[in-house]
N, CA and C atoms as an extended XYZ file, in Angstrom:
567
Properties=species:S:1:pos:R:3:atomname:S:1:resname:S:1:resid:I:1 pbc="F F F"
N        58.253      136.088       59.788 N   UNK     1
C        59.487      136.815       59.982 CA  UNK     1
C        60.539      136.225       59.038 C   UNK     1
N        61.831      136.960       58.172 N   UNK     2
C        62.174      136.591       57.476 CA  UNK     2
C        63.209      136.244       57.987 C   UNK     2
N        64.289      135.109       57.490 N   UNK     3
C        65.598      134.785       57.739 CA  UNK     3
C        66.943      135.404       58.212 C   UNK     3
N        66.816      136.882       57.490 N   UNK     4
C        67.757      137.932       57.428 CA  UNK     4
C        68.080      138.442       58.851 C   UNK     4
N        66.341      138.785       58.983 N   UNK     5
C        66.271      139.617       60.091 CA  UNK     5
C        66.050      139.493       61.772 C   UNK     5
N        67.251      139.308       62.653 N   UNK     6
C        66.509      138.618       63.841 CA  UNK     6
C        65.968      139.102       64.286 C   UNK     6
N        65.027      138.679       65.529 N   UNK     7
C        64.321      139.192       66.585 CA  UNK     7
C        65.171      139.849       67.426 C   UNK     7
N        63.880      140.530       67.956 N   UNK     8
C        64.350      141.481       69.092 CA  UNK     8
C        65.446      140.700       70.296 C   UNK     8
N        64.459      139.267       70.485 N   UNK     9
C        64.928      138.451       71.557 CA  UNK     9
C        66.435      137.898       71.324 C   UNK     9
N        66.703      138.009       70.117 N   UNK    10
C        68.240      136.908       69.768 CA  UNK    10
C        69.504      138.573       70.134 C   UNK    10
N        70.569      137.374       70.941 N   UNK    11
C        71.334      137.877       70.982 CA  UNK    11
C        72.471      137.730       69.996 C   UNK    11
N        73.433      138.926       69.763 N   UNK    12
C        73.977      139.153       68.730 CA  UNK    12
C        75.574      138.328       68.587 C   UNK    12
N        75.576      137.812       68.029 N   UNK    13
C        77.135      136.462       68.623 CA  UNK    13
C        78.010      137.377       67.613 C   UNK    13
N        79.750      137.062       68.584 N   UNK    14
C        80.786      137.387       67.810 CA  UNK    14
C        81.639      136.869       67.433 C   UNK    14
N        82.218      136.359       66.520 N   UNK    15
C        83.864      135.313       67.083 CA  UNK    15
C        84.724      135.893       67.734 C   UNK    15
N        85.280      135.465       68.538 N   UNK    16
C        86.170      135.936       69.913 CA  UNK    16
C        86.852      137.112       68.842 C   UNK    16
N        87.601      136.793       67.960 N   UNK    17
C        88.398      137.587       67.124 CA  UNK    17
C        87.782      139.071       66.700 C   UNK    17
N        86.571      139.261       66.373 N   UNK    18
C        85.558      140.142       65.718 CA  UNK    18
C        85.643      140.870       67.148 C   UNK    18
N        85.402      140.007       68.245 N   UNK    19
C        84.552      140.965       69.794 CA  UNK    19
C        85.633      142.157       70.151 C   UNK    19
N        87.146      140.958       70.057 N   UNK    20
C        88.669      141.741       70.330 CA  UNK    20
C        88.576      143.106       69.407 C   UNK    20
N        88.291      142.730       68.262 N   UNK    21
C        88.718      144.083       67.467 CA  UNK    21
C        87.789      145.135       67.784 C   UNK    21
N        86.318      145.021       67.848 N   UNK    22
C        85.011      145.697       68.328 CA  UNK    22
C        85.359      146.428       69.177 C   UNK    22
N        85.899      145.729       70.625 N   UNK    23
C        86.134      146.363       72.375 CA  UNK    23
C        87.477      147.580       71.687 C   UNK    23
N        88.408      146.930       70.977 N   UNK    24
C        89.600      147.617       70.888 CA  UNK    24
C        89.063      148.539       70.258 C   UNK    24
N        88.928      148.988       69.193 N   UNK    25
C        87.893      150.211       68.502 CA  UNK    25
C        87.084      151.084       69.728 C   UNK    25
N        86.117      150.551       69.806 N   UNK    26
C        85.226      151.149       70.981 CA  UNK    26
C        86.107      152.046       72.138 C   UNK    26
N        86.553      151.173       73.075 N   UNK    27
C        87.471      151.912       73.831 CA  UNK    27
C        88.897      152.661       73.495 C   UNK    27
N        89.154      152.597       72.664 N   UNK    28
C        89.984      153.587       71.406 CA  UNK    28
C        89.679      155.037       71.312 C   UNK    28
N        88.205      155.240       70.767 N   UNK    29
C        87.309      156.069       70.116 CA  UNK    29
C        87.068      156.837       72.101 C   UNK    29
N        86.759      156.428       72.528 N   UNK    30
C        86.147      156.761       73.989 CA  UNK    30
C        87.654      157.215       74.636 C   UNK    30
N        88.890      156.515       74.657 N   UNK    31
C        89.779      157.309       75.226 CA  UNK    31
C        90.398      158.358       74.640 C   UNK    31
N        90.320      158.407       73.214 N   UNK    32
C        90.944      159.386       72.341 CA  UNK    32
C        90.078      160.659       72.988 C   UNK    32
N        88.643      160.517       72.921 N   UNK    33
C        87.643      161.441       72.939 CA  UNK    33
C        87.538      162.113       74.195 C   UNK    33
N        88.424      161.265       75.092 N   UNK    34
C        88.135      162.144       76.234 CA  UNK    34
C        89.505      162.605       77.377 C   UNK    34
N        89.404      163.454       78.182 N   UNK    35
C        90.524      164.562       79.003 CA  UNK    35
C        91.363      163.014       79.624 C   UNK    35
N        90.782      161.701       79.687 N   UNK    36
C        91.104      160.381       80.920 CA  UNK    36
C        92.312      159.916       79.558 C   UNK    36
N        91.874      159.875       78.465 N   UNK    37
C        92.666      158.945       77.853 CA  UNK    37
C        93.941      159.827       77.389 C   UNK    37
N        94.324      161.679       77.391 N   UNK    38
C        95.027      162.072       76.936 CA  UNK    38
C        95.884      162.284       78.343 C   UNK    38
N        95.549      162.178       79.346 N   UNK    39
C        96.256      162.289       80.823 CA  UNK    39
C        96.671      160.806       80.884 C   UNK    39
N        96.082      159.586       80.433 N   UNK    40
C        96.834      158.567       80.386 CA  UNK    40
C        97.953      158.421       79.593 C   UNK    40
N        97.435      158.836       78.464 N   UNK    41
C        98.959      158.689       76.969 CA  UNK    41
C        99.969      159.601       78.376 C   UNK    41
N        99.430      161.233       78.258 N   UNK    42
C       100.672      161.178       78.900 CA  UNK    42
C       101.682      160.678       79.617 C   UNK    42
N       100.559      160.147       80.995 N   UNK    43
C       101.797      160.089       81.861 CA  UNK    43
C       102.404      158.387       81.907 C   UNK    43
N       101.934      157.505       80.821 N   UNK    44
C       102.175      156.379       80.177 CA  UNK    44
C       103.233      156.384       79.205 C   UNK    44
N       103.244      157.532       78.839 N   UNK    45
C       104.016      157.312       77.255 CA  UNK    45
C       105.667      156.797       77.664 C   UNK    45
N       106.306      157.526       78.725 N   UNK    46
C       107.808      157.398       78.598 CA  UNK    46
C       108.052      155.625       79.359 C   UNK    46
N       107.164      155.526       80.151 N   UNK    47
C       106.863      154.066       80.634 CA  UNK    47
C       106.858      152.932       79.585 C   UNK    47
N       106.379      153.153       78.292 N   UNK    48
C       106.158      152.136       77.168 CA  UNK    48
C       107.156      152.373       76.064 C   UNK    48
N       107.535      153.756       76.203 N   UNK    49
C       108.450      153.671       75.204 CA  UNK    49
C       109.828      153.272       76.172 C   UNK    49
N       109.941      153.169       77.270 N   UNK    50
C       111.290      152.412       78.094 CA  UNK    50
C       110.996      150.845       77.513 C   UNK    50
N       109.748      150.576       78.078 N   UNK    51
C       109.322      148.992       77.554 CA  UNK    51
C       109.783      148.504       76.601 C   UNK    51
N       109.251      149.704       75.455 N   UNK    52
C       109.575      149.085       74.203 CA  UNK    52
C       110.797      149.015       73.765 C   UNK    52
N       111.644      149.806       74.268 N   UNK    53
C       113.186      149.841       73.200 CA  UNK    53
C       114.002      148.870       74.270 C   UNK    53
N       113.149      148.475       75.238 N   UNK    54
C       114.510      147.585       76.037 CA  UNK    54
C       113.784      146.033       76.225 C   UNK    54
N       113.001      145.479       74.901 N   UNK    55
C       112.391      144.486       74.744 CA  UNK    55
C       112.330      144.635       73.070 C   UNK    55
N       113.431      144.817       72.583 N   UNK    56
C       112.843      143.992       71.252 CA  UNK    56
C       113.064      142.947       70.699 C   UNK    56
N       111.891      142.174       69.628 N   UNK    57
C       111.601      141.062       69.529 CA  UNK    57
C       111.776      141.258       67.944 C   UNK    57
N       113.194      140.808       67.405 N   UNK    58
C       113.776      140.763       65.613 CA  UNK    58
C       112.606      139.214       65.394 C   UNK    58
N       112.543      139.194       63.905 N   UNK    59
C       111.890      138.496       63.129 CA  UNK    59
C       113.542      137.660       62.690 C   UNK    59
N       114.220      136.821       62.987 N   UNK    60
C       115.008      136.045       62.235 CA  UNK    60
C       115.083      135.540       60.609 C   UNK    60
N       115.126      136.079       60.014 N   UNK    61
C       114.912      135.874       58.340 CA  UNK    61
C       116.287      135.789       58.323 C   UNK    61
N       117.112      134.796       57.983 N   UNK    62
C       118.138      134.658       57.430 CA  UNK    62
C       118.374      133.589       56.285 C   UNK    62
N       118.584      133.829       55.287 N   UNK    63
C       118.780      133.635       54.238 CA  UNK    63
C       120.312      133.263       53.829 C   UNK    63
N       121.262      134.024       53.943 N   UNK    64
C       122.601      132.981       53.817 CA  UNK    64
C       123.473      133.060       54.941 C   UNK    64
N       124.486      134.062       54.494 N   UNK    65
C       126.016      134.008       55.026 CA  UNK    65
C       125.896      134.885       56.651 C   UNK    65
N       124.976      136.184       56.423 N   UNK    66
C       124.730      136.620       57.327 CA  UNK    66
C       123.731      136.172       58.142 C   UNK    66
N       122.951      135.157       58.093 N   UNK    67
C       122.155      134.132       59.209 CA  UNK    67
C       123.258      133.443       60.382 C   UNK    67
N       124.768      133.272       59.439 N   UNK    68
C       125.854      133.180       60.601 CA  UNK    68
C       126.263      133.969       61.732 C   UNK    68
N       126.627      135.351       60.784 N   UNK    69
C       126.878      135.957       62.370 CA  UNK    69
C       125.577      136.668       62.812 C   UNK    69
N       124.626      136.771       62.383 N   UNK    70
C       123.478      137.026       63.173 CA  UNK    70
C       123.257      136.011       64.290 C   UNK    70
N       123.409      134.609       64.327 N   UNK    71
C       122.975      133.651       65.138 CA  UNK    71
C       124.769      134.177       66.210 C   UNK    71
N       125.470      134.273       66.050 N   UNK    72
C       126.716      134.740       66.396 CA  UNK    72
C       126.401      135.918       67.400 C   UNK    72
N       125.468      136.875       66.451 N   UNK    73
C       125.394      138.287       67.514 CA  UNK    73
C       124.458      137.700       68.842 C   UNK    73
N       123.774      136.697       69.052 N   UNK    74
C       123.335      136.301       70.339 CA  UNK    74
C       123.835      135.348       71.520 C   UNK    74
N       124.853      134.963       70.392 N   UNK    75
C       126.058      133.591       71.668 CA  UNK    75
C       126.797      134.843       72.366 C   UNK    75
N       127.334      133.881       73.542 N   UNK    76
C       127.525      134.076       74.668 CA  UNK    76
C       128.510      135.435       74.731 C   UNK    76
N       129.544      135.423       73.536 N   UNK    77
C       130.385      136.216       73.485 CA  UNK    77
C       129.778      137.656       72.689 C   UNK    77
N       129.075      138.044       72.398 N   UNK    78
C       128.594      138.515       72.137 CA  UNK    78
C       126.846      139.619       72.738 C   UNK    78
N       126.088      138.459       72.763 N   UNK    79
C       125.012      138.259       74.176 CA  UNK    79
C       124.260      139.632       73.968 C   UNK    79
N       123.310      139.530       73.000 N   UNK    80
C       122.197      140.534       72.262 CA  UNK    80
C       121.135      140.148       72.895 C   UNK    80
N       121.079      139.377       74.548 N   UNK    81
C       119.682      139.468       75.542 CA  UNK    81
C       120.395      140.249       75.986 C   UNK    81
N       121.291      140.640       76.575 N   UNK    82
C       121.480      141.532       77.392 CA  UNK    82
C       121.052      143.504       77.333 C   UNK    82
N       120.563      143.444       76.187 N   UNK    83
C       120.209      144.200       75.524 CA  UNK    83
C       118.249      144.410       75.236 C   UNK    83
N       118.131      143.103       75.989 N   UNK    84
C       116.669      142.891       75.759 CA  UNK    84
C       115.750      142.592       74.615 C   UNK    84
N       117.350      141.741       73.494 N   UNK    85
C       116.987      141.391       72.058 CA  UNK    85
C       117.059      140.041       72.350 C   UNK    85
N       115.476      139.932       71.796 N   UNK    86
C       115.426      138.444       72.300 CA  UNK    86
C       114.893      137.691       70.716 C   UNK    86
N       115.203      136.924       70.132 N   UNK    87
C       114.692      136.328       68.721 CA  UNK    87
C       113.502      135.642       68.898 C   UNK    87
N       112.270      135.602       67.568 N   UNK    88
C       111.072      135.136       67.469 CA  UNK    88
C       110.542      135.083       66.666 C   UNK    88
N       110.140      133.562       66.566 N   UNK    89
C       109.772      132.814       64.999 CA  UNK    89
C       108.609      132.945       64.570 C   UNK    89
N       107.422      134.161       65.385 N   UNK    90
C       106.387      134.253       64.553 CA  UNK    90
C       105.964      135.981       64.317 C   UNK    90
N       105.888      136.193       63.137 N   UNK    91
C       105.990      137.423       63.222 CA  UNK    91
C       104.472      138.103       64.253 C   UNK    91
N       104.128      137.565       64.613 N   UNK    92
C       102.630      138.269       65.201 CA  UNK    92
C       103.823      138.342       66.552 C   UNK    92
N       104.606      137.678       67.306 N   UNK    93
C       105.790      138.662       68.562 CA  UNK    93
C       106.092      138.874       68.290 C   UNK    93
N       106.875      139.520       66.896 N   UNK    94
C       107.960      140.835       66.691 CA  UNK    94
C       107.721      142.193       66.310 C   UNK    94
N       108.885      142.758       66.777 N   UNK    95
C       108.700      144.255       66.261 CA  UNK    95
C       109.777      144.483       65.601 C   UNK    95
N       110.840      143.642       65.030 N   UNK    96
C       111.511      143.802       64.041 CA  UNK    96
C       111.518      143.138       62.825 C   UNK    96
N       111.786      142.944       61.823 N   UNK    97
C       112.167      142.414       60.805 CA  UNK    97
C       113.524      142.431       60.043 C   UNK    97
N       114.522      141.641       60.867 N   UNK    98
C       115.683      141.572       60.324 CA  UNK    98
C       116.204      140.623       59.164 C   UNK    98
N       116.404      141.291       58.356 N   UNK    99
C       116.260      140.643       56.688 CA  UNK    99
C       117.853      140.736       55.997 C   UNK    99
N       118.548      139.588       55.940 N   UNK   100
C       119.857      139.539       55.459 CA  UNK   100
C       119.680      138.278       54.404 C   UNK   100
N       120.668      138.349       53.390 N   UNK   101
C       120.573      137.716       52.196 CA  UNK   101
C       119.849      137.857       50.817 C   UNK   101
N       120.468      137.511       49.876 N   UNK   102
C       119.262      138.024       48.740 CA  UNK   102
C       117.802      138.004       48.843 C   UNK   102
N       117.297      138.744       48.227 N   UNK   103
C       115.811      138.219       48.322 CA  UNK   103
C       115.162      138.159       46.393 C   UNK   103
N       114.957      137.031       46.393 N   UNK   104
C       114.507      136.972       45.252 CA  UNK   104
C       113.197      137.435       44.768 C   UNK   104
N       113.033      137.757       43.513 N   UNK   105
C       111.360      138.341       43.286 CA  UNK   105
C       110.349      136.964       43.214 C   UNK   105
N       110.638      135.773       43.750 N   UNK   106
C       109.771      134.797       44.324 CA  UNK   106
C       109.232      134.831       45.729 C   UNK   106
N       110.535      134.940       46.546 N   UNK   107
C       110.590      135.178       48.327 CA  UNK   107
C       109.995      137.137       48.266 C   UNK   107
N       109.839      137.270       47.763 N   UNK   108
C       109.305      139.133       47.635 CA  UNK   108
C       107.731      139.153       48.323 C   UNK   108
N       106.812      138.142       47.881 N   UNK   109
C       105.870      138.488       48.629 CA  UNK   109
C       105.806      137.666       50.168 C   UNK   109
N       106.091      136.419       50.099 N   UNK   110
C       106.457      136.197       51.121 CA  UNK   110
C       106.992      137.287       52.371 C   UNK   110
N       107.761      137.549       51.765 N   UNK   111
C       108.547      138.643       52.828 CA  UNK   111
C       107.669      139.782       52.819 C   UNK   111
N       106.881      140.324       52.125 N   UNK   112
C       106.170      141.418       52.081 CA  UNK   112
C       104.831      140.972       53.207 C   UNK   112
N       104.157      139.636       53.556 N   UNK   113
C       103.097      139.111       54.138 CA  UNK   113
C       103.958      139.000       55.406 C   UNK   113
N       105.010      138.672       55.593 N   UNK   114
C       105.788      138.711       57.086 CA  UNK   114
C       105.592      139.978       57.577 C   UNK   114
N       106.191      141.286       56.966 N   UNK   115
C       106.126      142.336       57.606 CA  UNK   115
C       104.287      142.845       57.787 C   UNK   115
N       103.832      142.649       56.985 N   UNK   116
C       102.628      142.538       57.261 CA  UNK   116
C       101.996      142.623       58.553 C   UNK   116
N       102.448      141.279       58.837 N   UNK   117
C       101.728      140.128       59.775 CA  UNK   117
C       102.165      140.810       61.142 C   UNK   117
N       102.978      141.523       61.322 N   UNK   118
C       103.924      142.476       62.105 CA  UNK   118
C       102.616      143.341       62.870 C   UNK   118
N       102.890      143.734       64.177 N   UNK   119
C       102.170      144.286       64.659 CA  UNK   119
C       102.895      145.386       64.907 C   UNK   119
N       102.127      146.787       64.985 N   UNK   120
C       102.757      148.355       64.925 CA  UNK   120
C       102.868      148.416       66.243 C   UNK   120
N       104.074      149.079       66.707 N   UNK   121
C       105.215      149.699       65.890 CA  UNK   121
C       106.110      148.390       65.442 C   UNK   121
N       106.517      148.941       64.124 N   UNK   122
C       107.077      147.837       63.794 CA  UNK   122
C       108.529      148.488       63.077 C   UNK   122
N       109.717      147.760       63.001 N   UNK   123
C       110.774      148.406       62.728 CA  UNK   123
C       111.793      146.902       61.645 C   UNK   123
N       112.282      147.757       60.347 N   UNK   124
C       113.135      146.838       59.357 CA  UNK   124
C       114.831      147.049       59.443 C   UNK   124
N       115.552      146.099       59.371 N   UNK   125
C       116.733      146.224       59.274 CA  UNK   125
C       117.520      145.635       58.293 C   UNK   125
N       118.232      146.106       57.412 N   UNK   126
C       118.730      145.406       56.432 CA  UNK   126
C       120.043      144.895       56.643 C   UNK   126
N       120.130      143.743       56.695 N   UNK   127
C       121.659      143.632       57.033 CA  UNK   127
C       122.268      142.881       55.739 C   UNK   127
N       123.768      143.443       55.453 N   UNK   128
C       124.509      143.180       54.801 CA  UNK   128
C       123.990      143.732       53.539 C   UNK   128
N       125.123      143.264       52.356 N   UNK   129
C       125.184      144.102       51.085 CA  UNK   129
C       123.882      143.463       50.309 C   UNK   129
N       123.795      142.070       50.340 N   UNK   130
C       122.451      141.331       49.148 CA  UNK   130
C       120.966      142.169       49.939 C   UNK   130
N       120.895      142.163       51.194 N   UNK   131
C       119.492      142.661       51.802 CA  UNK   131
C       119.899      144.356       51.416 C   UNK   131
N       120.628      144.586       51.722 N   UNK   132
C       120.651      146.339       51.280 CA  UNK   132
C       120.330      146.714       49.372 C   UNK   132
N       121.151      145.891       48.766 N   UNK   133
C       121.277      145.997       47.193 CA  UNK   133
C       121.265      144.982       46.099 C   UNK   133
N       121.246      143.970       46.936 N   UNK   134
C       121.354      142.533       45.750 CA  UNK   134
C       122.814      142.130       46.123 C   UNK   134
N       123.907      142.561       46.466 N   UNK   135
C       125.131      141.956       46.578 CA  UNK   135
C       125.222      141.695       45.580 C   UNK   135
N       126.619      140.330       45.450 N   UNK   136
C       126.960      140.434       43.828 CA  UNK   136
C       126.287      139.781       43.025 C   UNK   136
N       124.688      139.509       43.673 N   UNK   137
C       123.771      138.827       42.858 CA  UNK   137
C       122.987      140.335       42.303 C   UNK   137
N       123.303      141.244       42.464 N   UNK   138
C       122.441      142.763       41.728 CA  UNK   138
C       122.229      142.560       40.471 C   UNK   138
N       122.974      141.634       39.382 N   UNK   139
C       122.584      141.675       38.636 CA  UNK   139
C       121.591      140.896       37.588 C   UNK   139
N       121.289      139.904       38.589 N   UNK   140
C       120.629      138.441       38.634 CA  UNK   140
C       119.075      138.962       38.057 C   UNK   140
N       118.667      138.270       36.904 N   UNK   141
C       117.418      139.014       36.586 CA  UNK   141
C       116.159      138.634       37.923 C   UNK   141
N       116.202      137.866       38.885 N   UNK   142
C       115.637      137.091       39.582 CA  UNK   142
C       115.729      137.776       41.149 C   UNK   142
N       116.510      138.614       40.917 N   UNK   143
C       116.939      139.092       42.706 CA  UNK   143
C       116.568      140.587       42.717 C   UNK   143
N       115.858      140.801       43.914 N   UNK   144
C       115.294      142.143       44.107 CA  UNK   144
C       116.418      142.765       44.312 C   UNK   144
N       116.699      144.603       43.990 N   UNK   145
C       117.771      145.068       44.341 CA  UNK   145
C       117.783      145.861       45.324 C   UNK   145
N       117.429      145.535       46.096 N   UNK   146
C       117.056      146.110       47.301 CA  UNK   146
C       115.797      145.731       48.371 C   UNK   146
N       115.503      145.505       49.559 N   UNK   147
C       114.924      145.536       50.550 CA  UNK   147
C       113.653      146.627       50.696 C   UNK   147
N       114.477      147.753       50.499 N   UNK   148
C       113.647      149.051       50.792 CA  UNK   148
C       112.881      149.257       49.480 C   UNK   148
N       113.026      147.958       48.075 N   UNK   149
C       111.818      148.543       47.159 CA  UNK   149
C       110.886      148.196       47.492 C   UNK   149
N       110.444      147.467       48.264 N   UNK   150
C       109.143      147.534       48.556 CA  UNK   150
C       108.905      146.983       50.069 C   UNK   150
N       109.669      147.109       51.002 N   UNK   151
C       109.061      147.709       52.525 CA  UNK   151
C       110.453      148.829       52.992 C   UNK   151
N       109.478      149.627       53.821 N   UNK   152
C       110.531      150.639       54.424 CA  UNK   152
C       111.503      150.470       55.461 C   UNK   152
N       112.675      150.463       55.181 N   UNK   153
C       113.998      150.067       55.891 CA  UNK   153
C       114.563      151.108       56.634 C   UNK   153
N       114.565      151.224       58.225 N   UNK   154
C       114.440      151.998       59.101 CA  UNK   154
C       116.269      151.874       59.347 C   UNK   154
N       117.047      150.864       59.433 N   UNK   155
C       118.148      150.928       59.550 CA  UNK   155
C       119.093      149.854       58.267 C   UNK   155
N       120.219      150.104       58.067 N   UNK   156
C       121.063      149.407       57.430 CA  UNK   156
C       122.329      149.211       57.877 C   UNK   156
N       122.855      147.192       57.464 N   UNK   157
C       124.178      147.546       58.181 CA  UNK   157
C       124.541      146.864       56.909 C   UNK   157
N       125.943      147.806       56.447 N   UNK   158
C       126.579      147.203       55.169 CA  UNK   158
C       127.602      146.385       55.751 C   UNK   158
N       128.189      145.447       54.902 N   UNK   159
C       129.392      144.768       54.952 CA  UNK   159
C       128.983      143.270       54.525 C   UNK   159
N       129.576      142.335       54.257 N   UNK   160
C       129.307      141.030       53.268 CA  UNK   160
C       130.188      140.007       54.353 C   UNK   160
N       130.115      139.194       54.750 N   UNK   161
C       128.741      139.320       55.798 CA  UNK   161
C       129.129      140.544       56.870 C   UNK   161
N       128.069      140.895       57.071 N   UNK   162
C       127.815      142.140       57.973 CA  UNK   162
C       128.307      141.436       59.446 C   UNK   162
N       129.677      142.427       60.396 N   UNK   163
C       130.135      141.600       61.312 CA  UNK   163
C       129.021      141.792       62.550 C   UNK   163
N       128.850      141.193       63.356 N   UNK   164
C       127.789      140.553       64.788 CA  UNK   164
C       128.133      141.865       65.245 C   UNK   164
N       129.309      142.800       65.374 N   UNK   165
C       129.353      143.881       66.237 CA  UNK   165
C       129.022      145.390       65.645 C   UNK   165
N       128.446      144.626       64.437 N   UNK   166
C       127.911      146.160       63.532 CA  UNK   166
C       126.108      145.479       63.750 C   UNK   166
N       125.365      144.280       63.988 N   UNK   167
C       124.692      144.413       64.122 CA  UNK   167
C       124.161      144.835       65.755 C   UNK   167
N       125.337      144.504       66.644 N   UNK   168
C       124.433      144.944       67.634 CA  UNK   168
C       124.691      146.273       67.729 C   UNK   168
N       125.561      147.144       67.458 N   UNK   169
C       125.437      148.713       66.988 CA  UNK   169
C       124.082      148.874       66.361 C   UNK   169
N       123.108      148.030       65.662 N   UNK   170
C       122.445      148.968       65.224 CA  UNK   170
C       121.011      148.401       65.820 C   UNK   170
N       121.001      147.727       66.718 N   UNK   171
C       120.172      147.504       67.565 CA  UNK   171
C       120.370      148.615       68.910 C   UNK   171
N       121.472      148.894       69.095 N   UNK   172
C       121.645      150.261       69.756 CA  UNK   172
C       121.221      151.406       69.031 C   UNK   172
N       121.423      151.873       68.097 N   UNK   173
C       121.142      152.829       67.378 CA  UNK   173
C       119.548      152.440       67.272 C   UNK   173
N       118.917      151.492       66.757 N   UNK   174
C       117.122      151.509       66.678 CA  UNK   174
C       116.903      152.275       68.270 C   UNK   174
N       117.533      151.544       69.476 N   UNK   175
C       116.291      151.974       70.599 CA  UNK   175
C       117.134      153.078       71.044 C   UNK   175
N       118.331      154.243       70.363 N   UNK   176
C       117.956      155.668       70.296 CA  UNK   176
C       116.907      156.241       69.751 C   UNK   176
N       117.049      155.639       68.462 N   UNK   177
C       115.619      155.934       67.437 CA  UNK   177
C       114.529      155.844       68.172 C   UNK   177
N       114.163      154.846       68.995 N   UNK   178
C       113.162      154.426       69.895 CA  UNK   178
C       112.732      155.788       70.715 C   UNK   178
N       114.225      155.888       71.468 N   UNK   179
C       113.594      156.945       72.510 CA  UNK   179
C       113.664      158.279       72.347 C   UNK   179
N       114.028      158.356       70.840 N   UNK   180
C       113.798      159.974       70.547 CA  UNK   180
C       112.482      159.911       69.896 C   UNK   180
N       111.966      158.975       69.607 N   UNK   181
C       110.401      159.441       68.799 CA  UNK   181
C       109.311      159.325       70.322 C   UNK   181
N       109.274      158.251       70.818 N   UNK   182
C       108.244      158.937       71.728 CA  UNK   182
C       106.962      159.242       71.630 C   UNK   182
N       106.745      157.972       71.152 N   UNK   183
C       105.305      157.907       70.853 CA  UNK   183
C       104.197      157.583       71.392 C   UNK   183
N       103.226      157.913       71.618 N   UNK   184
C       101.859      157.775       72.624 CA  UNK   184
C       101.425      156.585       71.841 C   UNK   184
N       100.684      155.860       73.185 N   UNK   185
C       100.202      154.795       72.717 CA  UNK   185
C        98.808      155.320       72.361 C   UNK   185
N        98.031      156.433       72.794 N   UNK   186
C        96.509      156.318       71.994 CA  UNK   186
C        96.414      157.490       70.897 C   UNK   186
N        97.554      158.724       70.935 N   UNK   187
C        97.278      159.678       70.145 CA  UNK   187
C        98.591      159.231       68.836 C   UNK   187
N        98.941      158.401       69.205 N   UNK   188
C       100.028      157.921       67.963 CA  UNK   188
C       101.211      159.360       67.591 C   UNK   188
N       101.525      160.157       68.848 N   UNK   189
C       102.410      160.987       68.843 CA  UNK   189
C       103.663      160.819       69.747 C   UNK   189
């Protein structure tokens, strides 16, 4: 018998990681396919999308001036848990990516492997003028001019530094966005 090929008798091993993705697929394919899993999306969907827009979890990327009042929009006077915005330092818990300060075409892929790493649904925010356009570094041969050239930027808040009460406006404004899309968790509608 050759090396390649096992026996009947050997059982087939997975790494925990491989089995997760396997089961998730499998039972995916089986609820999509059948009358159980589209009566679940339904009567699930407005349940998760409440979940989701009154639990989100920003990616903290701050980079300069606006890393101030971003850390600002969560003190006391202010108070962005109350809102169910809670901050988190690894992008595999977030569903945002809040990105303020220049971003240079060094930090470009970096930042491109963060959102990445992001699990769907996933949502970008640009705050202030350097994350929206380069600020008055736009013309810096070294600084990207923009955020949205290469990931898609779902909201923007202009201003240099962008004030704490325009970002939590637009953490209000995302979980309208939230609850007008309304999306099923197995038919992705």
């Amino acid at each position: 018998m050759s090396k390649d090929k096992p026996s009947l008798g050997q059982v087939m091993m997975f790494r925990s990681k491989d089995f997760i993705e396997w089961s998730d697929e499998a039972l995916a394919v089986v609820l999509k396919r059948s009358p159980v899993g589209g009566a679940l999306d339904l009567v699930l969907k407005d349940f998760f999308n409440w979940a989701t827009r009154n639990s989100l979890y920003p990616l903290h990327f701050g980079i300069m001036c606006c890393a101030l009042e971003m850390a600002v929009a969560s003190a006391p006077r202010f108070d962005a848990q109350r809102m169910g915005v809670i901050y988190r330092s690894t992008p595999r818990q977030c569903d945002i990516l809040l990105v303020n300060g220049p971003v240079s075409k060094k930090l470009k892929p970096a930042l491109r492997r963060l959102y990445d790493q992001m699990p769907a649904p996933k949502w970008v925010i640009a705050m202030g003028e350097c994350a929206i356009s380069g600020g008055p570094f736009y013309d810096s041969y070294n600084v990207v001019k923009g955020v949205d050239q290469f990931i898609p930027v779902d909201i923007y808040i202009p201003g240099c530094p962008a004030r704490p009460e325009a970002l939590i406006d637009a953490f209000l404004k995302l979980q309208k966005q939230i609850k007008e899309e309304k999306r099923g968790l197995l038919t992705g509608k």
